[in-house]
Wavefront OBJ file of the C-alpha trace (Angstrom):
o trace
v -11.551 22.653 -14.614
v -13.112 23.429 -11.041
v -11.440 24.878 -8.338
v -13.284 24.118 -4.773
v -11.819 26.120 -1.601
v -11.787 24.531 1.927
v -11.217 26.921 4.638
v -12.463 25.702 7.554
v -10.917 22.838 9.906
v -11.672 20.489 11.514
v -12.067 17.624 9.604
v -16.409 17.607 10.181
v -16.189 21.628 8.394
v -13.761 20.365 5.884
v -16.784 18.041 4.764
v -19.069 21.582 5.075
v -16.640 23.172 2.881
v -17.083 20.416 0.174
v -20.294 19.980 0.299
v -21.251 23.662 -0.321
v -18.886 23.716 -2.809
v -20.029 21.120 -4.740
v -23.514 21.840 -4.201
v -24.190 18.322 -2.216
v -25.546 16.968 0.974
v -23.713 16.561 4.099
v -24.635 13.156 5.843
v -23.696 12.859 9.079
v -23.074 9.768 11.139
v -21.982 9.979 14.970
v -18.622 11.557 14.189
v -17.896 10.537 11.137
v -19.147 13.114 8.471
v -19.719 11.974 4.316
v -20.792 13.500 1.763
v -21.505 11.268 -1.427
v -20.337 12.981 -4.989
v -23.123 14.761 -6.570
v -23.971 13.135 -10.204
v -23.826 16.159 -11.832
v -20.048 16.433 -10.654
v -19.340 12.614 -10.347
v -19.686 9.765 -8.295
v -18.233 8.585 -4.908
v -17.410 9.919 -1.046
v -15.286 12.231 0.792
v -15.787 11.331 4.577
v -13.793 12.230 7.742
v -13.537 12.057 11.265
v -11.465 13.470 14.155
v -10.404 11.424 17.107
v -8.807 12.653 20.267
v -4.855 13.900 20.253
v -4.890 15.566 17.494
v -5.950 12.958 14.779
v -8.233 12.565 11.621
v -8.780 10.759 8.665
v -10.118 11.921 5.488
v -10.816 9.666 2.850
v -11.448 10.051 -0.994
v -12.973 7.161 -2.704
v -14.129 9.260 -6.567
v -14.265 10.496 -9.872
v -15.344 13.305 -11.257
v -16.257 14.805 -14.860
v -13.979 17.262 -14.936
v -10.797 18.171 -13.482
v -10.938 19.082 -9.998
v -9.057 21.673 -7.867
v -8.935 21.289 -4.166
v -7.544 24.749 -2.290
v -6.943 23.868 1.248
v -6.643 27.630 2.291
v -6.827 28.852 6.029
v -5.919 31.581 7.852
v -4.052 29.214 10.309
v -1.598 27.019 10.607
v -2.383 23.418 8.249
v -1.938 19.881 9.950
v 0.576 17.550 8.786
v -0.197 15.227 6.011
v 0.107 11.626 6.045
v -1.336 10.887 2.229
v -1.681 7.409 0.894
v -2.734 6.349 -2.177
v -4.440 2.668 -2.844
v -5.844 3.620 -6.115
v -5.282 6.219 -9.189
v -3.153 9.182 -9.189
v -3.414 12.214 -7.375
v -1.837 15.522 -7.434
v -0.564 17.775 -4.837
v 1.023 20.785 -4.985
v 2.074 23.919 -2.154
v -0.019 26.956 -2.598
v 2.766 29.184 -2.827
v 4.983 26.852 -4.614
v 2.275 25.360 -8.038
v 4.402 23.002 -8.629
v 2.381 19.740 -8.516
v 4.183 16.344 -7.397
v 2.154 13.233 -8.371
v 1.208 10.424 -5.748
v 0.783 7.399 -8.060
v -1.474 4.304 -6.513
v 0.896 2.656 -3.442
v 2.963 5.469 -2.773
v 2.848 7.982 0.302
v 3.746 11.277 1.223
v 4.642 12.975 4.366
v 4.090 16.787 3.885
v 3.888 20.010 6.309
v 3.171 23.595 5.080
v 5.071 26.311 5.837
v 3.350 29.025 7.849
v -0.343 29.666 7.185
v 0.159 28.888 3.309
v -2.352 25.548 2.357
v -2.439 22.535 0.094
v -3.808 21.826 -3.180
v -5.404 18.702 -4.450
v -6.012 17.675 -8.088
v -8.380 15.330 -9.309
v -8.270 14.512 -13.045
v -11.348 14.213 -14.934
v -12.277 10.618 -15.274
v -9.901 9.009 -13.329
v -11.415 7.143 -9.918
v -8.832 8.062 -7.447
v -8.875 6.336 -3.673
v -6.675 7.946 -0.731
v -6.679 8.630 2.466
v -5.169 11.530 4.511
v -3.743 11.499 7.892
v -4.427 14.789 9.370
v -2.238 15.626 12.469
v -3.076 19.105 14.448
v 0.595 20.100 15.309
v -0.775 21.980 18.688
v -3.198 19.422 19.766
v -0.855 16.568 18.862
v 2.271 18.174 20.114
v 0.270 18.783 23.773
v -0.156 15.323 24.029
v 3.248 14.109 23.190
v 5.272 16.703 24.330
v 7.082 14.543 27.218
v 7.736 11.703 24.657
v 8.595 13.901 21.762
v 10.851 15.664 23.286
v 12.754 12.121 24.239
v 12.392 10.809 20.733
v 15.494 10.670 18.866
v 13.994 10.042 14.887
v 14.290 11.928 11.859
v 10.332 13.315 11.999
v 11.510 14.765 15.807
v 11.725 18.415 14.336
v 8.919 18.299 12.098
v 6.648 17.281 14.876
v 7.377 19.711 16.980
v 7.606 22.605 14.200
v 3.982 23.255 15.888
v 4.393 26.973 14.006
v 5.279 25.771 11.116
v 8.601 27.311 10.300
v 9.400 24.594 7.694
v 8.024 23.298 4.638
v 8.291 19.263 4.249
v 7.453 17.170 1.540
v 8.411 13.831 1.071
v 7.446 10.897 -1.170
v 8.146 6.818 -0.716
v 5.907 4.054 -1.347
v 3.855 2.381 1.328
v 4.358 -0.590 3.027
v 2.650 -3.732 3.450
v 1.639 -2.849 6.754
v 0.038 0.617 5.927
v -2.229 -1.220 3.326
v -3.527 -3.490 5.336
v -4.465 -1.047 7.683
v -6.088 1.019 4.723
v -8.140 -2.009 3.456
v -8.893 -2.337 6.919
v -9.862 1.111 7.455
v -11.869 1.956 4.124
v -14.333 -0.888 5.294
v -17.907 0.362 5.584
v -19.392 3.293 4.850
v -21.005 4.531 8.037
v -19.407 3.669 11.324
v -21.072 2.164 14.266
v -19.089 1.737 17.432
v -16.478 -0.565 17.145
v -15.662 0.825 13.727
v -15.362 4.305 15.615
v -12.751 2.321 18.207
v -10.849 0.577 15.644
v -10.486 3.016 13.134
v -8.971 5.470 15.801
v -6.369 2.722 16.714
v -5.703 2.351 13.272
v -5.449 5.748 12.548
v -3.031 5.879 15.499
v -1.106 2.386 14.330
v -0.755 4.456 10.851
v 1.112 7.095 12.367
v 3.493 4.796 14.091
v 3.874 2.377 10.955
v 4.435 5.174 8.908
v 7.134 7.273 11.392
v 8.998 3.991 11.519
v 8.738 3.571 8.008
v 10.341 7.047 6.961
v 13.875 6.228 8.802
v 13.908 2.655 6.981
v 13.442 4.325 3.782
v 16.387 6.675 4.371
v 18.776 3.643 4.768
v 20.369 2.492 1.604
v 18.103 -0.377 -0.379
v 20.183 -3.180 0.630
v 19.650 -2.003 4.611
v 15.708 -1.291 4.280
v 13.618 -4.174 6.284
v 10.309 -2.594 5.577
v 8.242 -4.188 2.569
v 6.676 -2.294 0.498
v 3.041 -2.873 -1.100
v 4.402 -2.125 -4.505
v 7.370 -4.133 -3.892
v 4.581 -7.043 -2.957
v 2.845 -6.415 -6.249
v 6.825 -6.576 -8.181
v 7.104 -9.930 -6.656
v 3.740 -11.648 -7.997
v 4.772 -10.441 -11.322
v 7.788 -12.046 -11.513
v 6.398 -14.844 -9.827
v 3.871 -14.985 -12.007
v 6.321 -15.014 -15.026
v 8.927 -16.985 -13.529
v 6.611 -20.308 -13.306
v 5.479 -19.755 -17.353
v 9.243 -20.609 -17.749
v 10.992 -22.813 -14.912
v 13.529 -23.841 -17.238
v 14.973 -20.802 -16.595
v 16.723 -21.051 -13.551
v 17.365 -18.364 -11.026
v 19.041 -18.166 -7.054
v 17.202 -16.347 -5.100
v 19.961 -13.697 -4.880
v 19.318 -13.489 -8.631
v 15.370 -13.007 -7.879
v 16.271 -10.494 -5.486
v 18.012 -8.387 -7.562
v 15.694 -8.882 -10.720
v 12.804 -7.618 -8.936
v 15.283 -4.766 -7.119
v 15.158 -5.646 -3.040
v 17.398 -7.670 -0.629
v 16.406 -11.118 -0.107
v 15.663 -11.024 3.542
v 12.458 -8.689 2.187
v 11.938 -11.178 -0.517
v 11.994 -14.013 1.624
v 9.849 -12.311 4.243
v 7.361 -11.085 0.755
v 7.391 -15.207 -0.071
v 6.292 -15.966 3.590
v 3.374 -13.081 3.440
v 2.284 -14.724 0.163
v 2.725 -18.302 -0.337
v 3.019 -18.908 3.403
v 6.739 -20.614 1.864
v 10.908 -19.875 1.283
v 11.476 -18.652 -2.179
v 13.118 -22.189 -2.963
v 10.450 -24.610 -1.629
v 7.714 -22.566 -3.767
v 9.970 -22.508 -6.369
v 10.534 -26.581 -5.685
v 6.813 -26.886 -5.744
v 5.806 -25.060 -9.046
v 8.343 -27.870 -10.565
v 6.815 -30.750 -9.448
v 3.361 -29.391 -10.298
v 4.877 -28.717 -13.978
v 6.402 -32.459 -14.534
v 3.271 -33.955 -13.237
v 1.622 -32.008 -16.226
v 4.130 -32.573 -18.473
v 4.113 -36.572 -17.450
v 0.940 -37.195 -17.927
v -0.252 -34.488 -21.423
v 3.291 -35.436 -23.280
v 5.561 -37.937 -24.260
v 8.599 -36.181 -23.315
v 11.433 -37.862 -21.693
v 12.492 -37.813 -17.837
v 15.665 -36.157 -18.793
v 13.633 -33.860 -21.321
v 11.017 -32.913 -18.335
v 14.292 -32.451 -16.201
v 15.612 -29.391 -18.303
v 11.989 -28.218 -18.976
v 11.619 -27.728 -14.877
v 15.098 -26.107 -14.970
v 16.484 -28.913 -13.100
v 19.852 -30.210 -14.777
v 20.069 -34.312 -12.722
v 17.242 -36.361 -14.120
v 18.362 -38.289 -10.957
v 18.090 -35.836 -8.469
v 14.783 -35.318 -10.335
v 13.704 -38.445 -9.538
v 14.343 -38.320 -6.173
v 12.765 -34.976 -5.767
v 9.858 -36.135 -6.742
v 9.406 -39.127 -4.918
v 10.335 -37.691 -1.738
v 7.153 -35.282 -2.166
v 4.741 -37.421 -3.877
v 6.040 -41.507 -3.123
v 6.635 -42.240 -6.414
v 8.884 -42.151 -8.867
v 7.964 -40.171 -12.096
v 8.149 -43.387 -14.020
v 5.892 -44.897 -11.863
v 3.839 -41.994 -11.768
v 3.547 -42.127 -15.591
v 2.576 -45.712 -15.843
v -0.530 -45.094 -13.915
v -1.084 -42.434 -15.664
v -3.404 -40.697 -12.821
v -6.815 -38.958 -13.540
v -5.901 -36.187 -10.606
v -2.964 -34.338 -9.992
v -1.094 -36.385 -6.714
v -1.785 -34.941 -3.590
v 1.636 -33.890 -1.728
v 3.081 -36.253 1.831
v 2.883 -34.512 4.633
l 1 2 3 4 5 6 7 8 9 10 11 12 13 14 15 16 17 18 19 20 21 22 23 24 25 26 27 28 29 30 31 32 33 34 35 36 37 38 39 40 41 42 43 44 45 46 47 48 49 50 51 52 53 54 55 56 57 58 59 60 61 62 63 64 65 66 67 68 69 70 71 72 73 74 75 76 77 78 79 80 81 82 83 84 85 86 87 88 89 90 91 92 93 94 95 96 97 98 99 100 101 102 103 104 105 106 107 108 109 110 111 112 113 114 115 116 117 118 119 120 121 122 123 124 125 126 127 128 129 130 131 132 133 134 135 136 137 138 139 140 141 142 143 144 145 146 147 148 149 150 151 152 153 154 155 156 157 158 159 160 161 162 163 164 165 166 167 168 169 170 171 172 173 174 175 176 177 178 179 180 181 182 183 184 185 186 187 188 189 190 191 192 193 194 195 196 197 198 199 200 201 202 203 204 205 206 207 208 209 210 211 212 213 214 215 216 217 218 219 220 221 222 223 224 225 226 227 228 229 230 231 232 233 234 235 236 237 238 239 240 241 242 243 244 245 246 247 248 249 250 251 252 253 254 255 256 257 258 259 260 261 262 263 264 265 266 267 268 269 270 271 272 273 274 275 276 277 278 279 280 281 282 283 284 285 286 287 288 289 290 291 292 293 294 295 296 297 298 299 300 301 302 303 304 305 306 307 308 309 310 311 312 313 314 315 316 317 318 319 320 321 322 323 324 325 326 327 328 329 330 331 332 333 334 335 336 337 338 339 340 341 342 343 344 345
């Protein structure tokens, strides 16, 4: 195991800190400052930048050889951290506390320091871990919010202004669909040229407010929660996914809902972000697409390819399938087609 100590802020002497530790190179690039894993320790970036009000990004795209220790330790008061996780597992734990708490790939955490005690980071050996960190200077942030912060009524109100850090915070939830987009967006290229610089400070700043608004809708019970969730995104492709290997299994989409654990306004509203479709029209679709296959590769009867589609009316079959393809399936058959039909408008 290595242990590396950062004890310098901002975000451009964090990158100092890392470098020296680590025995690398510090490239920099207009504001934005990298430094690119030494082989003998690894292989990837840490970069970060500061904006104005308070803000910065740090982000960890790596792996290393062997296990690595972060130590955020400063005499001063720490910033808040917004940590995300798109890939791997990370570890973080309190300085005073060693007690680590794992952020697994798609989750978040929201954590503030108490007093001038720091952070620790761990890195397991092997493992590529990407994340990014949302660093918030309480006095510089708190200077330029204080009117509106003072006039916010959220649950975060006291922890942004704890600008001495009387508190420690930690809190853990997984991300939502929102947040990674913005990550994808914001882990683009390497080196930043202007508009980068421009978007990836209203990003940064979108983040913030995604993920404030975020942390009261994940305090409401599940049922309540309108926020979706990138992992709950990645719950509903799987089931998806298994769901169409076997349509004669039928379900409601209440029953989908609840299989995959969410309300179904969120799984409609997952549906729409994905198939660009209601739960029941995609469901309608995969169907059709199955009796065509099964009409033209096998003998099986209409009322046969009914139940296989997890219809029960060979009837209302029939009619289901006309209405989206102007045929019956008999008719359909008889032709036997060398291409799969192509949908009415």
């Amino acid at each position: 195991m290595k242990n590396l100590y950062v004890k310098s802020l901002p975000l451009k002497d964090v990158i100092k800190d890392l470098a020296e530790e680590l025995q690398g190179e510090v490239i920099k690039h207009c504001d934005e400052y990298i430094i690119e894993i030494p082989e003998a320790h690894g292989q990837g970036y840490v970069r970060g930048i500061n904006f104005r009000k308070g803000i910065g990004v740090i982000e960890y795209d790596c792996v290393f050889k062997e296990d690595i220790h972060i130590h955020f330790s400063l005499s001063q008061i720490h910033p808040l951290k917004f940590i995300f996780c798109s890939k791997g597992v990370v570890k973080h734990s309190f300085e005073e506390l060693n007690k680590p708490n794992l952020i697994e790939t798609y989750q978040n955490a929201l954590i503030g320091s108490s007093a001038h005690n720091g952070h620790v980071l761990e890195f397991e050996a092997g493992k590529r871990v990407h994340m990014n960190s949302l660093e918030i200077d309480r006095e510089v942030f708190l200077s330029e919010f204080s009117c509106s912060l003072k006039k916010f009524s959220h649950p975060l109100k006291n922890l942004l202004l704890d600008v001495e850090a009387h508190k420690l915070f930690y809190y853990k939830g997984n991300y939502s669909l929102r947040t990674a987009d913005l990550i994808q967006e914001m882990n683009t290229d390497l080196f930043s040229d202007f508009i980068r610089a421009v978007k990836l400070e209203s990003q940064a700043l979108e983040m913030l407010a995604v993920q404030i608004e975020q942390y009261e809708d994940d305090l409401k019970l599940d049922k309540n929660q309108q926020v979706l969730r990138k992992q709950e995104i990645e719950k509903i492709i799987a089931f998806t996914e298994n769901m169409t290997k076997n349509l004669s299994v039928t379900y409601t989409v209440k029953e989908f809902a609840n299989a995959i654990g969410i309300n179904i306004n969120k799984l409609q509203e997952g549906f729409k972000y994905l198939y660009q479709d209601t739960v029941n029209n995609f469901i309608q679709k995969k169907r059709l697409e199955k009796a065509q296959d099964l009409l033209m590769n096998t003998e099986c009867s209409i009322q046969e390819i009914t139940e296989k589609i997890g219809l029960s009316n060979p009837s209302y079959f029939s009619k289901l399938f006309k209405e989206r393809y102007n045929l019956t399936p008999n008719q359909f058959r008889k032709g036997k087609p060398p291409k799969v039909l192509i949908p009415k408008d």
